[in-house]
N, C-alpha and C positions, 0 to 999 in steps of 0.2 A: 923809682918803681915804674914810671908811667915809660921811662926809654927803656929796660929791659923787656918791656912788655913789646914795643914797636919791636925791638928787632929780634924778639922770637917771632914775632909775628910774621916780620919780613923774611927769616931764616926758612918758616914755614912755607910760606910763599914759592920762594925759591926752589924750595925742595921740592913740592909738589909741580910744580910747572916741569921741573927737568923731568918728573916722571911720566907725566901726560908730555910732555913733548917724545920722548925718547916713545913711547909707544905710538903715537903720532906717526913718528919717523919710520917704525920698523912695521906698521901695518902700510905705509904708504910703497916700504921697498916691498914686503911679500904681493900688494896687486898689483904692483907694478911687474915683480916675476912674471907670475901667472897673464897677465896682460901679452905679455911679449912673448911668452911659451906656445911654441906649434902645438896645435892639438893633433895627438895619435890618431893615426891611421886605421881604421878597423877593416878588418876582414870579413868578407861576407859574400854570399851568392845571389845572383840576380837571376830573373827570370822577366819574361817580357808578357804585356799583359793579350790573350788570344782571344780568338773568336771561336766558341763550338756552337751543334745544333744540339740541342737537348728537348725532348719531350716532355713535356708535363707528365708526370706520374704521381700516384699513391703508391704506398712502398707499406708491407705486414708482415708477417710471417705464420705459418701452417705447417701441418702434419700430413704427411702421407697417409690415406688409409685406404684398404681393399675395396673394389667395389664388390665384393662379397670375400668373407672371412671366416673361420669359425675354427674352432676345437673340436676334433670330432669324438665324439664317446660313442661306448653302446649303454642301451638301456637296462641291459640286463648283466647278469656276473657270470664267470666262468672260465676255466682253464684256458688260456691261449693256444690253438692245436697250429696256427700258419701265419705270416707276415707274409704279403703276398706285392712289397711296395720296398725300395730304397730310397734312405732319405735324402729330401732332398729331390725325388725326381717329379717328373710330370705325369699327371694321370687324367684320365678321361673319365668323363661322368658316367657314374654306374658301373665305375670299374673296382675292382673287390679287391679292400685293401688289406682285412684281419678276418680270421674265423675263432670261433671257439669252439670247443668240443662239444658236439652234439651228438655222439654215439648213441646215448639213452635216450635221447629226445628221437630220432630215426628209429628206433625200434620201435619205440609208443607209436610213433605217426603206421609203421607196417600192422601194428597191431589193429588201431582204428581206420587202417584202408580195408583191412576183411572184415570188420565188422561192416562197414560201412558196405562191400559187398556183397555181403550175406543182407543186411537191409533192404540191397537194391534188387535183387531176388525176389526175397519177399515180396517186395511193395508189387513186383512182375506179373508174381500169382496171386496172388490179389485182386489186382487190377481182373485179370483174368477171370476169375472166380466172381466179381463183382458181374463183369460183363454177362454172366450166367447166369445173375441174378443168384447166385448161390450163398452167399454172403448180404450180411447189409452194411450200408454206409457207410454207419462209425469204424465198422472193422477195419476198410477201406482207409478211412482218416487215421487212424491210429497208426498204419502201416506206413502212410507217406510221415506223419509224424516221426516215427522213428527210424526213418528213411534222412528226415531233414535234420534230426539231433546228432544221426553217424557222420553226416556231411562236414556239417558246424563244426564237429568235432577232430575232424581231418586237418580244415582248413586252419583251429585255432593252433593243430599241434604244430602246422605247417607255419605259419608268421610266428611264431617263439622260432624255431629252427631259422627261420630269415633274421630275427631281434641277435641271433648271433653271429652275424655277418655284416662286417663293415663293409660299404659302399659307399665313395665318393659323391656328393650329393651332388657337383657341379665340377666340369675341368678346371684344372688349377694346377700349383706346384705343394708339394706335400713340405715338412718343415723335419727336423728332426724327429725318429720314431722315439719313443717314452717307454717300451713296452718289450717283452722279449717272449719267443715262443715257451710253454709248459710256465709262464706266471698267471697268476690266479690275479680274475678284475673285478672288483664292484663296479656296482649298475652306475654312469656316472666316471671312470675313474678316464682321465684323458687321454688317447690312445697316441695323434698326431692333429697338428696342425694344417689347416687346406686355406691357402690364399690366391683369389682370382687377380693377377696382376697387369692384366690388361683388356683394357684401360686401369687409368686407376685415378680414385679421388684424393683431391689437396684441398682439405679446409682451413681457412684463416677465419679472420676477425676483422673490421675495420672499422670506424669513427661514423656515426649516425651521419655524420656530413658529406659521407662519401657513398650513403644509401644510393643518390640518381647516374651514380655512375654501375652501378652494380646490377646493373638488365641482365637477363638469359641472354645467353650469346655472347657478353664482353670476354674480348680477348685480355688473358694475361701470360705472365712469363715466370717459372720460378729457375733458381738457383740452386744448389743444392753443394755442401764442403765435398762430397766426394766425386764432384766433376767440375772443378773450378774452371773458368772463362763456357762454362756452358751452358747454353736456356734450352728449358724444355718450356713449350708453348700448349695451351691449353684454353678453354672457354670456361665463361661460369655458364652450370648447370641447374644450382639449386639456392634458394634465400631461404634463410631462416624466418616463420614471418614475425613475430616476436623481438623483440632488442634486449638484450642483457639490460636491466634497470643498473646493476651495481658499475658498470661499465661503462652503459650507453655505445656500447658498438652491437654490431648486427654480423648476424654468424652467415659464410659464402661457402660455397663448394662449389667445385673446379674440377673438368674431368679432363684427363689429357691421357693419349696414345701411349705405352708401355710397351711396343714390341723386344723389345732387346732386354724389358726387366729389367732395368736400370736402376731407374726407380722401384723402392721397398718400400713397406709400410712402418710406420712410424719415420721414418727419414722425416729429417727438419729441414725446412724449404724458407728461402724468402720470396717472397709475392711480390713482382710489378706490375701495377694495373698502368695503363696508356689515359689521357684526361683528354688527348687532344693533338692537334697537331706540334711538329714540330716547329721552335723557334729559337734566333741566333740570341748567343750571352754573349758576356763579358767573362774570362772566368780567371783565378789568377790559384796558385798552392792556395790550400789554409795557412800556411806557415809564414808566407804572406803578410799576412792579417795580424795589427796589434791591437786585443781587445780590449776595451777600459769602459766603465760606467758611463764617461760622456761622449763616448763615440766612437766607431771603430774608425782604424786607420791605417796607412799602408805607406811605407818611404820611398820616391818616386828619386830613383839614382837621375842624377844630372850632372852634364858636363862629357869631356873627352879628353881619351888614352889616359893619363895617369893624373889627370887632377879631376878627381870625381869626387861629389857629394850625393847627401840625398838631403832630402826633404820631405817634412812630414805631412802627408795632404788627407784629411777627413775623406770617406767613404759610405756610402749606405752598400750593404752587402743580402744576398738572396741567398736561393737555398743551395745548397750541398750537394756534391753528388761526389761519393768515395772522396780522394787526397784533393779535391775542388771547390771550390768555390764560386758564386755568382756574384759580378758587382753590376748595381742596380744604378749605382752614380755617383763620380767622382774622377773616372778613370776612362781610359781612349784605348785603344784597340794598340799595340804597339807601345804603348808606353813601358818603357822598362823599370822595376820595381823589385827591393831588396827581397829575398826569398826565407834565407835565415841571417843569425846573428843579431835579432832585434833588439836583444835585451842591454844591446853595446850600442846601440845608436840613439844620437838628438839629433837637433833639425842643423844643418848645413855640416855634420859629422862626415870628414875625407872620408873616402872607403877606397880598399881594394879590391875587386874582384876573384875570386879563387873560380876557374872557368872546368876545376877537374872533374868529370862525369860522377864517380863517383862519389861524392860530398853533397851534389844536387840534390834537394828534396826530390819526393816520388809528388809526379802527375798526373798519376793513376785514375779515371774516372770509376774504374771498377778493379779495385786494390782486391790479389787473395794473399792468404800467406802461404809461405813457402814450400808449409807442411799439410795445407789445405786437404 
């Protein structure tokens, strides 16, 4: 009993050792492969790290608006009798843009200029007859009275006959007319739009912490999609003095020169304010940049003609400006550093260079798009 038991036992033995051996053996050939196996060649674009001059700026965005604007209505209703305006043009203050039919209203006013003549008559002999002593006083008062109620009565028929006549309250450019001759308008009903487009105001918003840059006088710059690579320059004019509590930003406006009308109202702008002089970076693509919770970092190609590596060297990185980047420390002026293909690279990974323009990231400090 006791030797069949040994040499199960040693049978056992046996058998398990060839099987820990035999994996042994085959984990030792696969690191051994892989030990001896070239690591592939990645593909990827480099760019070299540059020197710009960049300005300290705050950066918002705002709305265009009129430095005078308005809907113009009339007060009163009435048949449309003349449009006296295309839309769309320029008009001068005080220049008559709509009428409405005052036929009946012109007869009444003819009616109470003869009464009002026949008053002024009156009051004539009067006066006269007063002078005489031939009359008293009150007779006199009563006659300049009703002298003064025919006048009143002129002049009230007379501004109703004006309440029907549109007039430009300020020069400007008119908008689409709303209205068409022989339609009937309530008091109220909106005729056209008058906007003064030059100059013209840009309000934004900015961070309670950028209140001491926001004096009368600072210069800024906006941008606008429908003139891309263009600034229009312009000063702040006006603080809000109050600060948005749900916000904590502080409301600016910005007047800037409009001769050409470029600028419209409501257009969407972005705002660059200046903080300071200008000073040299570092700057390299964002694409550049691999960012991870413990640090960013950037792979610094090394070596010459076709045996290139990189290497992966920690970076502290600044701010942004379009397809750019600031680095603050880690990196020399010159240094050359992988652009894309990050997601295929570890540290001493071969590379090849691809040198074809266009594959290159964009280094666009002020990127538009195409359709801008």
């Amino acid at each position: 009993m006791n030797k069949r038991m040994v040499l199960m036992l040693v049978g056992a033995g046996v058998l398990f050792g060839g099987i820990f051996g035999y994996k042994a053996f085959v984990d030792q050939m696969i690191e051994g492969f892989f030990d001896s196996m070239e690591p592939e060649t990645v593909t990827i674009t480099a760019t070299r790290v540059q020197t710009a001059s960049w300005t300290p700026r705050a950066e918002a965005v705002g709305t265009f608006n009129p430095v005078r604007g308005v809907e113009l209505a009339l007060e009163v209703g009435g048949i449309v009798r003349a449009i006296h305006f295309e839309s769309g043009q320029r008009v001068e203050q005080d220049q008559q843009l709509a009428t409405l039919d005052t036929r009946v209203d012109e007869a009444e006013l003819e009616q109470l200029s003869a009464a009002l003549r026949l008053a002024e008559m009156e009051l004539d002999r009067q006066r006269r007859l007063f002078e005489q002593r031939s009359i008293s006083r009150s007779v006199l008062d009563q006659a300049e009275t009703e002298a003064d109620q025919a006048r009143a009565a002129v002049a009230a028929r007379q501004a109703m006959i004006d309440q029907k006549t549109l007039r430009a309250p300020f020069a400007g450019r008119v908008g689409i007319r709303r209205v068409n001759p022989g339609q009937f308008l309530s008091p109220g009903d909106p005729i056209v739009s008058l906007q003064a487009l030059d100059p013209i105001f840009l309000d934004f918003t900015l961070p309670q912490r950028k209140l001491p840059l926001l004096a009368d006088g600072a210069k800024i710059r906006a941008r606008v999609d429908a003139f891309p690579g263009q600034a229009f320059g312009g000063i702040v004019t006006a603080l809000e003095p109050r600060l948005r509590e749900s916000t904590r930003t502080v409301a600016a406006q910005a007047t800037l020169d409009n001769p050409d009308e470029q600028l419209r109202p409501g257009m969407f702008a972005r705002v660059e304010l200046d903080l300071g002089e200008a000073e040299a970076v570092l700057v390299v693509p964002q694409t550049a940049i691999r960012y991870a919770t413990y640090g960013n970092s950037v792979f610094v190609v090394e070596g010459e003609d076709e045996d290139l590596k990189v290497v992966q060297r920690f970076v502290r990185t600044g701010r942004t400006r379009g397809d750019l980047i600031a680095i603050t420390d880690g990196l020399e002026a010159g240094t050359r550093v992988a652009s894309s293909g990050l997601l295929k690279l570890q540290n001493n990974t071969p590379v090849r260079i691809d040198d074809e323009e266009d594959v290159q990231p964009s280094e666009d400090p002020d990127p538009r798009p195409a359709n801008g």
